[in-house]
N, C-alpha and C positions, 0 to 999 in steps of 0.2 A: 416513460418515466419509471414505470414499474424494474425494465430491466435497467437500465443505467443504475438506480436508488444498488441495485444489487450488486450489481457489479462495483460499485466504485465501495462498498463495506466490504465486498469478498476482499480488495483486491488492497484495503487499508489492514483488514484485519490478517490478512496470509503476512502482507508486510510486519506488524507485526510480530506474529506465531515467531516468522523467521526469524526477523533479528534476536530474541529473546534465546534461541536456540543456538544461534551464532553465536552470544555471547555466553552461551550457556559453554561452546566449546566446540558445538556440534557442526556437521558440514552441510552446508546450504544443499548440496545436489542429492545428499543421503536424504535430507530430511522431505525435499518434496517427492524424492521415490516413495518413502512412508507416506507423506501425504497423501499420495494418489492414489494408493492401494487404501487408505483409510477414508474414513466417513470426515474428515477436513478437507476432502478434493472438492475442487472447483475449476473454472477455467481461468481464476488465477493462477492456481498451483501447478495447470497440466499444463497451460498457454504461456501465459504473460510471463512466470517467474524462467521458465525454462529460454524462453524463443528472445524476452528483453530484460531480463535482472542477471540473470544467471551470466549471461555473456556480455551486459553489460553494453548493449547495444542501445536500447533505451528508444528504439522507432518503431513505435506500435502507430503514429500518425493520430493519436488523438492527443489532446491537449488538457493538463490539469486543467483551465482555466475551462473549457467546454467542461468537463464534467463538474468542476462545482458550479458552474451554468445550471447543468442537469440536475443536478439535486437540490438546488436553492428552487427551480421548479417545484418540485417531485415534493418539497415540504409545504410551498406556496398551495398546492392544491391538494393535496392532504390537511391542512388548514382550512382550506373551503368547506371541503367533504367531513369537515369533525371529527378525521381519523385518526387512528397510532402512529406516530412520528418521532419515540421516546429514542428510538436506534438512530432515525435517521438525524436526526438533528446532531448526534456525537458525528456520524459521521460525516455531514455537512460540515461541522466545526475542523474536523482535518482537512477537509479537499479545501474550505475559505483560507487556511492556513496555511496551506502546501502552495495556490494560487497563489497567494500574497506574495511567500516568500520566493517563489519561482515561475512568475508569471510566462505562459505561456510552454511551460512543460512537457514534455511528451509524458501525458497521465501514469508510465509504467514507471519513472521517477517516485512514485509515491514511495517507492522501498527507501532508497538512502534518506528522505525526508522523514517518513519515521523512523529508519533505524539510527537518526542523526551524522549519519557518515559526509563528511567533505568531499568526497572523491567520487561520487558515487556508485558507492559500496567494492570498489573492488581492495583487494588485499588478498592477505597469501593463507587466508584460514582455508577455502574453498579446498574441495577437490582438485578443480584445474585454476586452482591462485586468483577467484574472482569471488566478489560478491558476499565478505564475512568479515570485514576489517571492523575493527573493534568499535564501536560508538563511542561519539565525542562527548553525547550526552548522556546523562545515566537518565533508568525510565522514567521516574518522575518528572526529568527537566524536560521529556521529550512529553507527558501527558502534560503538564500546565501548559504548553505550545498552543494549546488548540482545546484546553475545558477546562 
């Protein structure tokens, strides 16, 4: 529980650093070479975003709906145990809302779900024309989604 709770905030929160970045102007494949040299790497940043966002292939074989599985756990017994759950719970509230609205997911979908993209995410901002199309939603419409 401990690693899934981790991984599904690394891989909400790289989502996203990125789109914020994309819209800032910047190109998705620059920014997670910075990322991975910087203290924001993860196996989001080095794995997920390169091998299924970046190409847009999206078959990482696990399922949004299993991970908000896993961390509706992962709060259930952090609740038991009387622990800090102030992080997880925001990020509970995105994967119950990415599930919701894309039930059954391949979990590395989480990017165009937050970055509010239709397509997911590809468009011609990228390096190689993927992964930076502009969001449908501005950030505030994409944080009242889910808190």
């Amino acid at each position: 529980m401990a690693n899934n709770i981790l991984s599904a905030t690394a891989l909400a929160a790289t989502s996203e650093a990125i789109a914020f970045g994309c819209a800032a102007g910047l190109d998705m494949a620059v920014m997670l070479q910075v990322l991975n040299a910087s203290s924001g790497r993860s196996t989001a940043s080095s794995e997920k975003f390169p091998e299924h966002v970046l190409t847009a292939r999206y078959a990482s074989g696990f399922t949004n709906s299993l991970m908000a599985k896993d961390v509706r756990l992962y709060l259930r017994e952090a609740a038991e145990l009387a622990g800090p759950a102030a992080p997880g719970a925001v990020t509970a509230a995105v994967w119950e809302a990415f599930a919701a609205g894309e039930p059954g997911a391949d979990f590395t979908r989480i990017y165009p779900f937050v970055a509010g993209t239709e397509d997911g995410g590809e468009g011609s901002d990228g390096a190689d024309g993927t992964a930076c199309a502009p969001s449908s939603r501005t950030a505030s419409e994409s944080r009242t989604t889910w808190g």
